[in-house]
PDB file with SEQRES, HELIX, SHEET and CRYST1 records, atoms N, CA, C and O in Angstrom:
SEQRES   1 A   79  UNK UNK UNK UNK UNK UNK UNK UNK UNK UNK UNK UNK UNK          
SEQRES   2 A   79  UNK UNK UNK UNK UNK UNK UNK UNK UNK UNK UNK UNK UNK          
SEQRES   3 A   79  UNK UNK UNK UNK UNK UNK UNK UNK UNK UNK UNK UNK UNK          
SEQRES   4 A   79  UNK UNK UNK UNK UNK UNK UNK UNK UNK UNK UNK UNK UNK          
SEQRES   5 A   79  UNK UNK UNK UNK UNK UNK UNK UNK UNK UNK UNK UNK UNK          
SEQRES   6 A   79  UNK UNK UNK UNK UNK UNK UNK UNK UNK UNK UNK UNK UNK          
SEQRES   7 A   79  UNK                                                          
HELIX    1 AA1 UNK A    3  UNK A    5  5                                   3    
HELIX    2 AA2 UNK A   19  UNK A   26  1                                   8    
HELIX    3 AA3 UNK A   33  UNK A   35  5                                   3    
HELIX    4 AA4 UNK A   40  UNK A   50  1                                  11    
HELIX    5 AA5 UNK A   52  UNK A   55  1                                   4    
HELIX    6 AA6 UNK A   69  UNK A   77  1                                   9    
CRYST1    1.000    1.000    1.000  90.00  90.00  90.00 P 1           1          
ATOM      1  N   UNK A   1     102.275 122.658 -59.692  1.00  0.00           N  
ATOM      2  CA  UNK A   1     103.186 122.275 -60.756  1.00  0.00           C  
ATOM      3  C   UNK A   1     104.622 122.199 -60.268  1.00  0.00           C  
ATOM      4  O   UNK A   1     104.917 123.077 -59.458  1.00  0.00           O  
ATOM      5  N   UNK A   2     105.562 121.350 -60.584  1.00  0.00           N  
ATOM      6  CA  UNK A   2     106.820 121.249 -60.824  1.00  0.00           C  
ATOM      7  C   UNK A   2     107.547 122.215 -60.510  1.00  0.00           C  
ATOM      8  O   UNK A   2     108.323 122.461 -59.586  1.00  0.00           O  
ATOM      9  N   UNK A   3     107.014 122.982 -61.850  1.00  0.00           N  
ATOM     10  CA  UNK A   3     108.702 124.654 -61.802  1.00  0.00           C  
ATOM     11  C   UNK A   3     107.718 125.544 -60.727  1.00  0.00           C  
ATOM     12  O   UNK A   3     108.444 126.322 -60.108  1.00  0.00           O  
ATOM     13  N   UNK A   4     106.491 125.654 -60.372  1.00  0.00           N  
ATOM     14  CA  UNK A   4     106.629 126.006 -59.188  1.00  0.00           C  
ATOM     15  C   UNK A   4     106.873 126.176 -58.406  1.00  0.00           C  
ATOM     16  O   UNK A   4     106.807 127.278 -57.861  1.00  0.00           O  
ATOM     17  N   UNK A   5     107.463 124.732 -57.740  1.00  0.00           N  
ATOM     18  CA  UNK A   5     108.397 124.632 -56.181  1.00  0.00           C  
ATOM     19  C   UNK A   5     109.865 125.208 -56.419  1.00  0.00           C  
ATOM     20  O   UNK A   5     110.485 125.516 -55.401  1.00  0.00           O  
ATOM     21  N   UNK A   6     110.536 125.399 -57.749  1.00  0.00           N  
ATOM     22  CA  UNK A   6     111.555 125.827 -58.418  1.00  0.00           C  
ATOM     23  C   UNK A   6     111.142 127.428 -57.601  1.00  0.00           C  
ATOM     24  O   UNK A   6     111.799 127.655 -56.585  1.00  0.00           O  
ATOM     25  N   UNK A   7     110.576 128.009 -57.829  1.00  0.00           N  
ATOM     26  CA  UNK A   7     110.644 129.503 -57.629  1.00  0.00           C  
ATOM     27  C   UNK A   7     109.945 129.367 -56.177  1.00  0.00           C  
ATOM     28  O   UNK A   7     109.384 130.449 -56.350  1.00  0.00           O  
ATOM     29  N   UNK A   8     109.630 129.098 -55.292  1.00  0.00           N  
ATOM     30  CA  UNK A   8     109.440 128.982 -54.116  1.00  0.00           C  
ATOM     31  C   UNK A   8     110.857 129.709 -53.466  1.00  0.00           C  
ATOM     32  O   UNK A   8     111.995 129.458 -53.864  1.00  0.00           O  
ATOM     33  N   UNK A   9     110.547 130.557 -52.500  1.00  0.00           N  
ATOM     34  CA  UNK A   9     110.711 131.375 -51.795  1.00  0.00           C  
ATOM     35  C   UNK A   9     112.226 132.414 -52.752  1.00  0.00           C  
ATOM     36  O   UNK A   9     113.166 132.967 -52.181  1.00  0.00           O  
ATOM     37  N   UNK A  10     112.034 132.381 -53.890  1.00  0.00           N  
ATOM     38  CA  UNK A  10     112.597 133.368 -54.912  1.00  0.00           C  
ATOM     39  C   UNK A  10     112.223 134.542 -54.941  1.00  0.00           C  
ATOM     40  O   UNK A  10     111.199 134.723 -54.282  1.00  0.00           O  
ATOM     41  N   UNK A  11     112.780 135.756 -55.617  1.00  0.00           N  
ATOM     42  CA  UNK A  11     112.391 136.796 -55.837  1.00  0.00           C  
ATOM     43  C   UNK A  11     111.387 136.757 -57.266  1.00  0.00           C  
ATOM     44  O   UNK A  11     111.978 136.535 -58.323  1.00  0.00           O  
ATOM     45  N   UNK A  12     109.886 136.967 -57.311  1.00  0.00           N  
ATOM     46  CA  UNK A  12     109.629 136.580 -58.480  1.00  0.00           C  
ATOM     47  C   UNK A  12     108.537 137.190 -58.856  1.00  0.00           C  
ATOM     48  O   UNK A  12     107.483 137.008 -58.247  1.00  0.00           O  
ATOM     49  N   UNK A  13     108.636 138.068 -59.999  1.00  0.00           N  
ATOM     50  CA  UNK A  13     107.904 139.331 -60.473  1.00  0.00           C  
ATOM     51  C   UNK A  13     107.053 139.386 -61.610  1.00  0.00           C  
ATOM     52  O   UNK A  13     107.259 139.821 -62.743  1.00  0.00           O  
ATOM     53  N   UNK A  14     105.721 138.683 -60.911  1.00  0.00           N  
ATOM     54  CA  UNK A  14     104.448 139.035 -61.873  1.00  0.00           C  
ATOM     55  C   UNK A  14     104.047 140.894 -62.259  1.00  0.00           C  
ATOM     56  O   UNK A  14     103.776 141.855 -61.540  1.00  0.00           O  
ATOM     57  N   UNK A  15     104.216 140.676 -63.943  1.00  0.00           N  
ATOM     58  CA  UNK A  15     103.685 141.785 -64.869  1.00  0.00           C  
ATOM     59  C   UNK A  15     102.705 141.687 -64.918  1.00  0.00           C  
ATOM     60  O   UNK A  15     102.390 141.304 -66.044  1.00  0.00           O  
ATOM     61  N   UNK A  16     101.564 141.866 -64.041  1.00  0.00           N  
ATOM     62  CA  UNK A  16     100.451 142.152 -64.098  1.00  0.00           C  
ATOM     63  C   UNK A  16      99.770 142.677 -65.159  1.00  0.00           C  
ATOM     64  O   UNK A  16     100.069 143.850 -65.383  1.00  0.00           O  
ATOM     65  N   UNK A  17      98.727 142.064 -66.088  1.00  0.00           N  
ATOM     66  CA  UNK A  17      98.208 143.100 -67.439  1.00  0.00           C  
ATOM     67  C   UNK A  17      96.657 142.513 -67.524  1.00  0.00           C  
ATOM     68  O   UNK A  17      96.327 141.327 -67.553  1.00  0.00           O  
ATOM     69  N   UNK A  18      95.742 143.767 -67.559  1.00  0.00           N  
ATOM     70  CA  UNK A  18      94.440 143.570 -67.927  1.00  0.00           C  
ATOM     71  C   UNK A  18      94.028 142.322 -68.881  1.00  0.00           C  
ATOM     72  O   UNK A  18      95.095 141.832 -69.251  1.00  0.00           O  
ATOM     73  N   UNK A  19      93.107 141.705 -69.355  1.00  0.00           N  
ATOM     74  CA  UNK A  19      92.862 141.184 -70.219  1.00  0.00           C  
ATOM     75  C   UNK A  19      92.971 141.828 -71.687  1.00  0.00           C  
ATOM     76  O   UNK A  19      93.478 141.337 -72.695  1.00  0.00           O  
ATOM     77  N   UNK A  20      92.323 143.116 -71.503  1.00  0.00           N  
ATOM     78  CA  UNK A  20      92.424 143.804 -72.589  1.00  0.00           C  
ATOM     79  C   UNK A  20      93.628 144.581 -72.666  1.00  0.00           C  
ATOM     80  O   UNK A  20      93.603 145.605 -73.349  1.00  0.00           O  
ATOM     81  N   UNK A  21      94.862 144.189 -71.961  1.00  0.00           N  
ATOM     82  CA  UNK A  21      96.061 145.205 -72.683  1.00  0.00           C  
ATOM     83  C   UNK A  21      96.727 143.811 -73.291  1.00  0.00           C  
ATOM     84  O   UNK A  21      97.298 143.933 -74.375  1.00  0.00           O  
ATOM     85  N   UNK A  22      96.694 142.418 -72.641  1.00  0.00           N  
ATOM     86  CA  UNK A  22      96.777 141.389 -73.387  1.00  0.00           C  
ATOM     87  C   UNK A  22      96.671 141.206 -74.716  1.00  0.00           C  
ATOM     88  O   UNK A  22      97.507 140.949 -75.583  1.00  0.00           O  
ATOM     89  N   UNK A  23      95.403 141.397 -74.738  1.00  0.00           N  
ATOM     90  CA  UNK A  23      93.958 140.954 -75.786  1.00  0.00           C  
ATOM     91  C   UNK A  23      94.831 141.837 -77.145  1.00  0.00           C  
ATOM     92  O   UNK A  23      95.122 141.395 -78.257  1.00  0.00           O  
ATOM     93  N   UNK A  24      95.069 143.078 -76.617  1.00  0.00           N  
ATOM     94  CA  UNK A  24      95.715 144.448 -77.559  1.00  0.00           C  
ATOM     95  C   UNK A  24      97.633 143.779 -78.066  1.00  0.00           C  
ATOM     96  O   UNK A  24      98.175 144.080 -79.129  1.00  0.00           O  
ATOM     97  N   UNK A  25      98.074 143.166 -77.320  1.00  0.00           N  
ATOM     98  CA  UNK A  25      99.170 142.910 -77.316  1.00  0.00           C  
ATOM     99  C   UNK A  25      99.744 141.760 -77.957  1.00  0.00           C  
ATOM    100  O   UNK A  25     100.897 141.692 -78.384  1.00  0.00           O  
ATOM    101  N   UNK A  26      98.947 140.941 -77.993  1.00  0.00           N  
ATOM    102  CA  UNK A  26      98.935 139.647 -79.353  1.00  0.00           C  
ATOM    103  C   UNK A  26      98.325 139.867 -80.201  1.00  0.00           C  
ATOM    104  O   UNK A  26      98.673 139.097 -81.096  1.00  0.00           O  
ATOM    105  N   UNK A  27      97.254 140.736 -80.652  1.00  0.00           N  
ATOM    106  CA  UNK A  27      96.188 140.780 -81.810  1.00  0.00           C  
ATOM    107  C   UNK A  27      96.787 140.896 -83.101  1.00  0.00           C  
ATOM    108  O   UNK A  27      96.258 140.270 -84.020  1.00  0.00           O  
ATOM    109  N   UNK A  28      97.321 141.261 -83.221  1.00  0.00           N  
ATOM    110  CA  UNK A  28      99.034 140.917 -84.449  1.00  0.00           C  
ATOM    111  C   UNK A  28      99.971 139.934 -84.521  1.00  0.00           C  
ATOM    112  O   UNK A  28     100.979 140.022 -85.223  1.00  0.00           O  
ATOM    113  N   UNK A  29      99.664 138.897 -83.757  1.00  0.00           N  
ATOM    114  CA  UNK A  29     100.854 138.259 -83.762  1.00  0.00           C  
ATOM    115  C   UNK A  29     100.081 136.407 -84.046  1.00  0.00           C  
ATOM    116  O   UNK A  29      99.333 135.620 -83.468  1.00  0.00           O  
ATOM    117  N   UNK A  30     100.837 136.501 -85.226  1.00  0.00           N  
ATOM    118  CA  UNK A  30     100.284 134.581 -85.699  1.00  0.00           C  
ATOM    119  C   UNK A  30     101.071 133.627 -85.412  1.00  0.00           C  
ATOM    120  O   UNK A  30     101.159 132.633 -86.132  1.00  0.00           O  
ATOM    121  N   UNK A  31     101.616 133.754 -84.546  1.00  0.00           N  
ATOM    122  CA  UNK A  31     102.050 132.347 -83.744  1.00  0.00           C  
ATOM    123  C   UNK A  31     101.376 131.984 -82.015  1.00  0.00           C  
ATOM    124  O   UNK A  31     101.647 131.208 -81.100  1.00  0.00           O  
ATOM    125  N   UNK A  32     100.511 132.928 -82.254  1.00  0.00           N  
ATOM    126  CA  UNK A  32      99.248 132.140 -80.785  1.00  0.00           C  
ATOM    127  C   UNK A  32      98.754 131.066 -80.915  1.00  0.00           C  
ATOM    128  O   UNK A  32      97.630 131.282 -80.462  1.00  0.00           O  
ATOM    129  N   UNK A  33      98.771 129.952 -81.234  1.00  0.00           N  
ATOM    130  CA  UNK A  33      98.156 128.734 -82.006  1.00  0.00           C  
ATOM    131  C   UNK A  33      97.098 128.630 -80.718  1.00  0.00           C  
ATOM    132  O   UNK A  33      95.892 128.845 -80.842  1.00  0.00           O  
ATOM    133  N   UNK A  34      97.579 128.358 -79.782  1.00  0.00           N  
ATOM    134  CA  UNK A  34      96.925 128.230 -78.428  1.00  0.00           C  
ATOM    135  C   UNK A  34      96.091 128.797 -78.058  1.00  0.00           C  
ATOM    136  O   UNK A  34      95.390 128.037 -77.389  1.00  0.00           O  
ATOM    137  N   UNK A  35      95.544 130.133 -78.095  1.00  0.00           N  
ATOM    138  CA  UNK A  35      94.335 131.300 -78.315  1.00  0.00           C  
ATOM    139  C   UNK A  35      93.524 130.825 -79.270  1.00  0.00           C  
ATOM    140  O   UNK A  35      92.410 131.334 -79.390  1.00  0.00           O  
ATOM    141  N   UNK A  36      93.863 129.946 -79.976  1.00  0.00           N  
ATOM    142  CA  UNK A  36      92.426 129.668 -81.676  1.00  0.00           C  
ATOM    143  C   UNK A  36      91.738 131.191 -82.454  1.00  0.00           C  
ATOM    144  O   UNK A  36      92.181 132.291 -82.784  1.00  0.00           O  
ATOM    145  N   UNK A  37      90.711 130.636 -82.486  1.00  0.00           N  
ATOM    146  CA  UNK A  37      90.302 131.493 -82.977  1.00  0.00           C  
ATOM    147  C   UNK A  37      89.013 132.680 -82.210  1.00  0.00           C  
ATOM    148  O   UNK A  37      88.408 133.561 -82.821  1.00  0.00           O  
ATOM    149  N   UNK A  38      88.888 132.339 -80.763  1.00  0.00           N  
ATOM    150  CA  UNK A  38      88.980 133.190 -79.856  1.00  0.00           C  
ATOM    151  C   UNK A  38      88.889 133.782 -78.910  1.00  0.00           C  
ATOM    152  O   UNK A  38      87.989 133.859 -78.073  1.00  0.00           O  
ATOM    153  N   UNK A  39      90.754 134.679 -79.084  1.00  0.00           N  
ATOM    154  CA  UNK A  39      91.858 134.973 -78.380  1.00  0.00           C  
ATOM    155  C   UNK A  39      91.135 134.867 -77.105  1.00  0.00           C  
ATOM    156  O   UNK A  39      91.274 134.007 -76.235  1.00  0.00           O  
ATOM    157  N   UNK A  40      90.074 136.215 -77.142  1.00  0.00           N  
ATOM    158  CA  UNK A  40      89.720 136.952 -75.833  1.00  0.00           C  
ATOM    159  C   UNK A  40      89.095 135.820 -74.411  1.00  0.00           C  
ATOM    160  O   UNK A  40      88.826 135.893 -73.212  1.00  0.00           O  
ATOM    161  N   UNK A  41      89.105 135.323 -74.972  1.00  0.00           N  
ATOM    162  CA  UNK A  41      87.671 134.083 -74.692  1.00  0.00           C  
ATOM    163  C   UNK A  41      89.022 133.001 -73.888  1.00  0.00           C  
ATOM    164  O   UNK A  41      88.945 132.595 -72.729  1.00  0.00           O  
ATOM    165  N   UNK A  42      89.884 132.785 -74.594  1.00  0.00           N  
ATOM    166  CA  UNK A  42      90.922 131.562 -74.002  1.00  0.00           C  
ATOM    167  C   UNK A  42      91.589 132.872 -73.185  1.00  0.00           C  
ATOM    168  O   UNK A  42      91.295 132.817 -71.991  1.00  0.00           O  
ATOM    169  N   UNK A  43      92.386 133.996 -73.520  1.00  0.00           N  
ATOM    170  CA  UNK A  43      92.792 134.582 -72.684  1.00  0.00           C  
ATOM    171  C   UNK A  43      92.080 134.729 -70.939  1.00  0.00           C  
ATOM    172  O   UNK A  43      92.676 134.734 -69.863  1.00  0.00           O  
ATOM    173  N   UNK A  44      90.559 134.838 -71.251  1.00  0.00           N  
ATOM    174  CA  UNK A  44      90.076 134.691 -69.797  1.00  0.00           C  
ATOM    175  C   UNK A  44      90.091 133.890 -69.031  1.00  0.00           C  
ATOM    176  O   UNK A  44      90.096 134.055 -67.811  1.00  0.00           O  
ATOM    177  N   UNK A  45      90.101 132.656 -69.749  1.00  0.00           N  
ATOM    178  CA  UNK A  45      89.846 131.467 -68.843  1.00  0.00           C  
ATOM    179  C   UNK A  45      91.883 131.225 -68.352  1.00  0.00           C  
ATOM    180  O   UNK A  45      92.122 130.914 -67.185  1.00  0.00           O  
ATOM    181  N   UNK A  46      92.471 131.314 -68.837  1.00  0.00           N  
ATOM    182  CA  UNK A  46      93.919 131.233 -68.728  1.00  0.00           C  
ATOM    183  C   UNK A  46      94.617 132.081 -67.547  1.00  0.00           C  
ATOM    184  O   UNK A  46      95.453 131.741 -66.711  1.00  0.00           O  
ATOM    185  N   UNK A  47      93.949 133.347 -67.791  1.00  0.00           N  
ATOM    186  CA  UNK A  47      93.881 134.353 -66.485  1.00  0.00           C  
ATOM    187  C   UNK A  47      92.969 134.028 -65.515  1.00  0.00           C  
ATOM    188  O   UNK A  47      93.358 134.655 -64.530  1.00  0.00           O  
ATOM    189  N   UNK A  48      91.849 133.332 -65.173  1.00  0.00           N  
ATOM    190  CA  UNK A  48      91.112 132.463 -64.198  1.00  0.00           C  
ATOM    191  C   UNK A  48      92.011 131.769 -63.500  1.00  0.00           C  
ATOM    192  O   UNK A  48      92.360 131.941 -62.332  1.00  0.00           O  
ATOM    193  N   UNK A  49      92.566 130.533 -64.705  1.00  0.00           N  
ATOM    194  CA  UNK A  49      93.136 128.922 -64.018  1.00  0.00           C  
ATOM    195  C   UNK A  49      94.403 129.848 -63.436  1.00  0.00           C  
ATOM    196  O   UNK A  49      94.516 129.643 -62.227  1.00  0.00           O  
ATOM    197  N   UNK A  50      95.462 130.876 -63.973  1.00  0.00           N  
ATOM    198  CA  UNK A  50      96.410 131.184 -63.047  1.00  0.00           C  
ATOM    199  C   UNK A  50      97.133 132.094 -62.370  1.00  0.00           C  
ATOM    200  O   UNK A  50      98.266 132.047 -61.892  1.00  0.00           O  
ATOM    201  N   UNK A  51      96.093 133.148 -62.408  1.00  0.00           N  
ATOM    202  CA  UNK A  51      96.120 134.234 -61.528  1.00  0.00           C  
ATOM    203  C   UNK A  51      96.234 133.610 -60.144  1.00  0.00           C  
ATOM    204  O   UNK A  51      96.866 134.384 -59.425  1.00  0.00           O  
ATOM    205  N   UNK A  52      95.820 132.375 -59.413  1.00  0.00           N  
ATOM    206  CA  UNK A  52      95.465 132.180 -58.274  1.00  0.00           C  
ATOM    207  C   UNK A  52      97.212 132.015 -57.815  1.00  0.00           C  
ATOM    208  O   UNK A  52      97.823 132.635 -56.945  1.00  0.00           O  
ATOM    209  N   UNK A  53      97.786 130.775 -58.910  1.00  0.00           N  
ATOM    210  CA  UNK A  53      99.366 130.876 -58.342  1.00  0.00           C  
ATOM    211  C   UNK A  53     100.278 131.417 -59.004  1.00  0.00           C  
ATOM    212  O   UNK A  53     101.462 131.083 -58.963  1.00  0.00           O  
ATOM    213  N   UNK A  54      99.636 132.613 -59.909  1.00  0.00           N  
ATOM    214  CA  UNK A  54     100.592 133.806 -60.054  1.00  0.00           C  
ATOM    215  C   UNK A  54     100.665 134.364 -58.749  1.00  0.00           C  
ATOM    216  O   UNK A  54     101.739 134.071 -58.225  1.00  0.00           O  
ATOM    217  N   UNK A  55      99.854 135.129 -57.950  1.00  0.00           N  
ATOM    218  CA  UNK A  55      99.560 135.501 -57.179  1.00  0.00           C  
ATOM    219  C   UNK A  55     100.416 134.497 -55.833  1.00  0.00           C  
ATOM    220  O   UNK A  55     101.261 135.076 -55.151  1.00  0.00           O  
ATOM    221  N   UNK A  56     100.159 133.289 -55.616  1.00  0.00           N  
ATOM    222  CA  UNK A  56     101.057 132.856 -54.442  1.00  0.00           C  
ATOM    223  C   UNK A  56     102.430 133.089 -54.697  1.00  0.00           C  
ATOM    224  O   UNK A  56     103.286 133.337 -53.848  1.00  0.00           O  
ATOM    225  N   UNK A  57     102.630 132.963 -56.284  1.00  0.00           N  
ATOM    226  CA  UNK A  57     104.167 133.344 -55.863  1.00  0.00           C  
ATOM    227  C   UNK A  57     105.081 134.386 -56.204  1.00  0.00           C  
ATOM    228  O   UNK A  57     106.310 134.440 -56.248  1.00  0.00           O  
ATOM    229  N   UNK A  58     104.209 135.159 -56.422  1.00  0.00           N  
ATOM    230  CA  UNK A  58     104.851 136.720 -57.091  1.00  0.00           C  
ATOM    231  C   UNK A  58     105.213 137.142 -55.330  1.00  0.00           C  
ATOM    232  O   UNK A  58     104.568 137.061 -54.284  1.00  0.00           O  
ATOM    233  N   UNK A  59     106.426 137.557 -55.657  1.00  0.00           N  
ATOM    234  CA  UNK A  59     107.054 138.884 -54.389  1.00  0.00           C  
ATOM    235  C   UNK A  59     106.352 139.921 -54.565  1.00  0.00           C  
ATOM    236  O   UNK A  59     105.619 140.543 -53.796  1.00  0.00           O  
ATOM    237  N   UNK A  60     106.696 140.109 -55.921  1.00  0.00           N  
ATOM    238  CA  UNK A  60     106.631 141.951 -56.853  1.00  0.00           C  
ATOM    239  C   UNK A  60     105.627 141.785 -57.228  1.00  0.00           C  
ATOM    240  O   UNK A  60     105.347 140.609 -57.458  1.00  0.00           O  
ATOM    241  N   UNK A  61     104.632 142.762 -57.475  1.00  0.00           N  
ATOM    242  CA  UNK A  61     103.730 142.811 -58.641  1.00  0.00           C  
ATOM    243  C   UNK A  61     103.470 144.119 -58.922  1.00  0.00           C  
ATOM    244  O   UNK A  61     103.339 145.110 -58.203  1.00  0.00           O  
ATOM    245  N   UNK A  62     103.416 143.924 -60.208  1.00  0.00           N  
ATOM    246  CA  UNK A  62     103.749 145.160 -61.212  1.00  0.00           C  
ATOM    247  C   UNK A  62     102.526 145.751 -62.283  1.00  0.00           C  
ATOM    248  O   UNK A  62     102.692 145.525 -63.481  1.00  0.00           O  
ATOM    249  N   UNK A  63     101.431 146.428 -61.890  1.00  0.00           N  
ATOM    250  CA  UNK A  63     100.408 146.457 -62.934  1.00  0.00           C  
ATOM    251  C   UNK A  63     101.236 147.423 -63.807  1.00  0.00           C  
ATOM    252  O   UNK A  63     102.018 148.334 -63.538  1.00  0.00           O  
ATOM    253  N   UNK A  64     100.724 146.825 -65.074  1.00  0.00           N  
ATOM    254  CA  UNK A  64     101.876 147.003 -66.375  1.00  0.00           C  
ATOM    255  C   UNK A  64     100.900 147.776 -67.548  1.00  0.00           C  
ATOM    256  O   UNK A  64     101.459 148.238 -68.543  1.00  0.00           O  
ATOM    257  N   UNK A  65      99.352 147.905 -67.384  1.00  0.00           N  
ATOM    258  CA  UNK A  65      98.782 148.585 -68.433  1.00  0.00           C  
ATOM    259  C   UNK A  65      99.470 150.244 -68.577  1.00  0.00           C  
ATOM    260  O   UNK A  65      99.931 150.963 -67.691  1.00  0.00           O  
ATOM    261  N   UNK A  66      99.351 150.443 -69.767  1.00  0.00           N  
ATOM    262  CA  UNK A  66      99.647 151.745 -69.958  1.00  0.00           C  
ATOM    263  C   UNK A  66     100.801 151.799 -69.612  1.00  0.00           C  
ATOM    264  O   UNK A  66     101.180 152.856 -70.117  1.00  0.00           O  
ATOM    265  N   UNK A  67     101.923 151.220 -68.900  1.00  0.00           N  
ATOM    266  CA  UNK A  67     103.300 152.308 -68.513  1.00  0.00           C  
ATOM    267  C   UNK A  67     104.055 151.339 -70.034  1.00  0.00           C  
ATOM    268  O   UNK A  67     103.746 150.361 -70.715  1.00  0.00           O  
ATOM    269  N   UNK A  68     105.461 152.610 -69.948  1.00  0.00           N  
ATOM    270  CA  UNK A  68     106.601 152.194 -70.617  1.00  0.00           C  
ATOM    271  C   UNK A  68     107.353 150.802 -70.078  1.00  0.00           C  
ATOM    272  O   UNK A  68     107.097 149.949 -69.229  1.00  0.00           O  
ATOM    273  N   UNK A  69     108.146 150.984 -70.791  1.00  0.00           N  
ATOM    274  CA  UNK A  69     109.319 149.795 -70.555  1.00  0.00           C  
ATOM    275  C   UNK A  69     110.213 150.162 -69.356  1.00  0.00           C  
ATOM    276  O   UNK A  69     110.612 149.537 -68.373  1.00  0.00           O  
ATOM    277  N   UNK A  70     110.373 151.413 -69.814  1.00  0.00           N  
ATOM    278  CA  UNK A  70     111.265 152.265 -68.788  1.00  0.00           C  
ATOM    279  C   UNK A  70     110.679 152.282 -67.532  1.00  0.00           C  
ATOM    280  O   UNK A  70     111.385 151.907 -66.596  1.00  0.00           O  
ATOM    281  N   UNK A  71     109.104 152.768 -67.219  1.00  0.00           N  
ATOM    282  CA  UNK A  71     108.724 152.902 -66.339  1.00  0.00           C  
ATOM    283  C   UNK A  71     108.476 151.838 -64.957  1.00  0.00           C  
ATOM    284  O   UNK A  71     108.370 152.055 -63.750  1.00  0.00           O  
ATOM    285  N   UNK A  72     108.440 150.357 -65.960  1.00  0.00           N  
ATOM    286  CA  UNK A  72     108.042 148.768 -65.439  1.00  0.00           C  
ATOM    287  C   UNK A  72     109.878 148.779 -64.531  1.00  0.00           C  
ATOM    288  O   UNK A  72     110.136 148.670 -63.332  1.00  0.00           O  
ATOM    289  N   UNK A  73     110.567 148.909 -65.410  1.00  0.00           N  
ATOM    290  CA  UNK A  73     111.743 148.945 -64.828  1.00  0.00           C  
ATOM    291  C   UNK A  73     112.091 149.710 -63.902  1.00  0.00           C  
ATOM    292  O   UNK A  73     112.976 149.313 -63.144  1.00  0.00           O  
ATOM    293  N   UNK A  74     111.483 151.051 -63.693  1.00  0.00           N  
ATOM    294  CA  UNK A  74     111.997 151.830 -62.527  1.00  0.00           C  
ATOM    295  C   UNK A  74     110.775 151.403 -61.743  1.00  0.00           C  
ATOM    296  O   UNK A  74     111.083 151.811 -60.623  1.00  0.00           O  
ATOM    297  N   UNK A  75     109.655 150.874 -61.625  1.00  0.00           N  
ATOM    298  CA  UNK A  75     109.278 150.078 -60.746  1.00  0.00           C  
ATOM    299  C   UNK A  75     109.405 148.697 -60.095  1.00  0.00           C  
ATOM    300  O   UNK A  75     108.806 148.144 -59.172  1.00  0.00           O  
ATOM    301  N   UNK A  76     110.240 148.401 -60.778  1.00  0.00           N  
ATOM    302  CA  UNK A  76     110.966 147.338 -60.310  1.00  0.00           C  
ATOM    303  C   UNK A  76     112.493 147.249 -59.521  1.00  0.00           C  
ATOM    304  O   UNK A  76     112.800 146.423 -58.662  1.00  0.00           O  
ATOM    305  N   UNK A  77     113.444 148.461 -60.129  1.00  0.00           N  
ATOM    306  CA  UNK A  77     114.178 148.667 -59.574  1.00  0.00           C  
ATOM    307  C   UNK A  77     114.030 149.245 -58.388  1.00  0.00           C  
ATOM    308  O   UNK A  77     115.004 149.147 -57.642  1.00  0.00           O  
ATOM    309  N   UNK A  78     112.661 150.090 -57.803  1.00  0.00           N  
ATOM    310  CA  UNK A  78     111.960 150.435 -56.671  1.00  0.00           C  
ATOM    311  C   UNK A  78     111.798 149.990 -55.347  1.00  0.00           C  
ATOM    312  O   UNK A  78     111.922 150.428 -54.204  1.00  0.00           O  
ATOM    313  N   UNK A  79     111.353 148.563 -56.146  1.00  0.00           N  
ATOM    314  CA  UNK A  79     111.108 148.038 -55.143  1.00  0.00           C  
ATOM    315  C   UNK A  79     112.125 146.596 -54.871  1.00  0.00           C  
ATOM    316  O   UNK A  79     111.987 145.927 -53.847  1.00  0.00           O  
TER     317      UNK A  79                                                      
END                                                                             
């Protein structure tokens, strides 16, 4: 894609999150139009198609289940 080559050789910090801290993290929220009616099901395939170039172009990566706000941040400021 496009804004891909944009972040090429950037500092650039995938929040890593389970499906299911996802899945937990929109389940309230009605402006997903894009998820339908279901979430879990489009969430996987979405995490399939782009985990591959999340992954090429993340520097950082940050698994994000369970911690704070605070905590994502002092792992980021970490590293």
């Amino acid at each position: 894609p496009r804004g891909a080559a944009l972040l090429e050789g950037q500092w650039v910090v995938w929040l890593r999150a389970t499906l299911a801290t996802l899945a937990e993290r929109i389940r309230h929220d009605p402006v997903r139009a894009l998820l339908g009616t279901d979430p879990a099901a489009v969430l996987a395939a979405l995490m399939r198609e782009r985990e591959p170039g999340f992954a090429h172009l993340a520097t950082t990566i940050v698994d994000v289940d369970g911690l704070t706000v605070d905590a994502i941040v002092d792992s980021l400021l970490a590293s």
